[in-house]
C-alpha positions in Angstrom: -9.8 36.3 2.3 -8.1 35.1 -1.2 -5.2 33.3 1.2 -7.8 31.3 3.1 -10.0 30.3 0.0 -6.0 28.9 -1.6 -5.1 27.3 1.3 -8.2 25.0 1.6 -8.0 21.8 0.5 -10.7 20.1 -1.4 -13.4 18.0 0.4 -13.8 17.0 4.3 -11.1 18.1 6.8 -9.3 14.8 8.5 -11.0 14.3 12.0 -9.1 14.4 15.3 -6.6 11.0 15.6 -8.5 8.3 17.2 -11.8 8.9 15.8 -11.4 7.8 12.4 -12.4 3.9 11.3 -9.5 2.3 10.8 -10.5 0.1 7.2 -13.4 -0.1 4.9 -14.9 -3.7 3.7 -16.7 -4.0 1.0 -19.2 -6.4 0.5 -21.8 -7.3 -2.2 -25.2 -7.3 -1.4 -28.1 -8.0 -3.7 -31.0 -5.0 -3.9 -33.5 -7.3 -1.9 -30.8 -7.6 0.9 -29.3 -3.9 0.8 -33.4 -2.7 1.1 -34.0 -5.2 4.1 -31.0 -4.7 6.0 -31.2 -0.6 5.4 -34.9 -0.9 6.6 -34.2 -2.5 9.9 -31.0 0.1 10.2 -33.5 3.2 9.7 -36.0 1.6 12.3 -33.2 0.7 15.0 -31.9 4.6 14.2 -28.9 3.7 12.2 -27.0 4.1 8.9 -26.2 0.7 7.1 -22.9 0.5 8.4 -23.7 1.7 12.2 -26.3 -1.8 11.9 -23.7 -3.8 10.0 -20.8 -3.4 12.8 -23.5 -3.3 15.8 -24.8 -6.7 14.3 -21.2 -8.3 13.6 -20.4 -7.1 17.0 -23.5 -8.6 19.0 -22.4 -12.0 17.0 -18.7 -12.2 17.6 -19.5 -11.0 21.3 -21.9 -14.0 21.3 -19.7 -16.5 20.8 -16.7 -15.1 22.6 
């Protein structure tokens, strides 16, 4: 049991190849806009960034 608790690394285990996001961009938003757009995430069943891409998305496909 001691040789499992040393070989664990600290925090989350990597996931499978392929599932990961492949960057992180950060953007600044004011409180007002951060509430608003986190309100209309919860209500479409989403976290912030699920709304964020699936917005992005619908407007880059949009215009494609």
């Amino acid at each position: 049991m001691e040789n499992a608790k040393k070989n664990r690394k600290p925090g989350r285990p990597p996931l499978p190849k392929g599932q990961a996001k492949g960057r992180i961009v950060p953007i600044r938003l004011t409180h007002d806009e951060r509430f608003k757009y986190e309100k209309v995430a919860k209500a479409n069943g989403q976290t912030l960034s699920e709304w964020v891409r699936s917005t992005l998305a619908a407007k880059v496909n949009n215009h494609a």
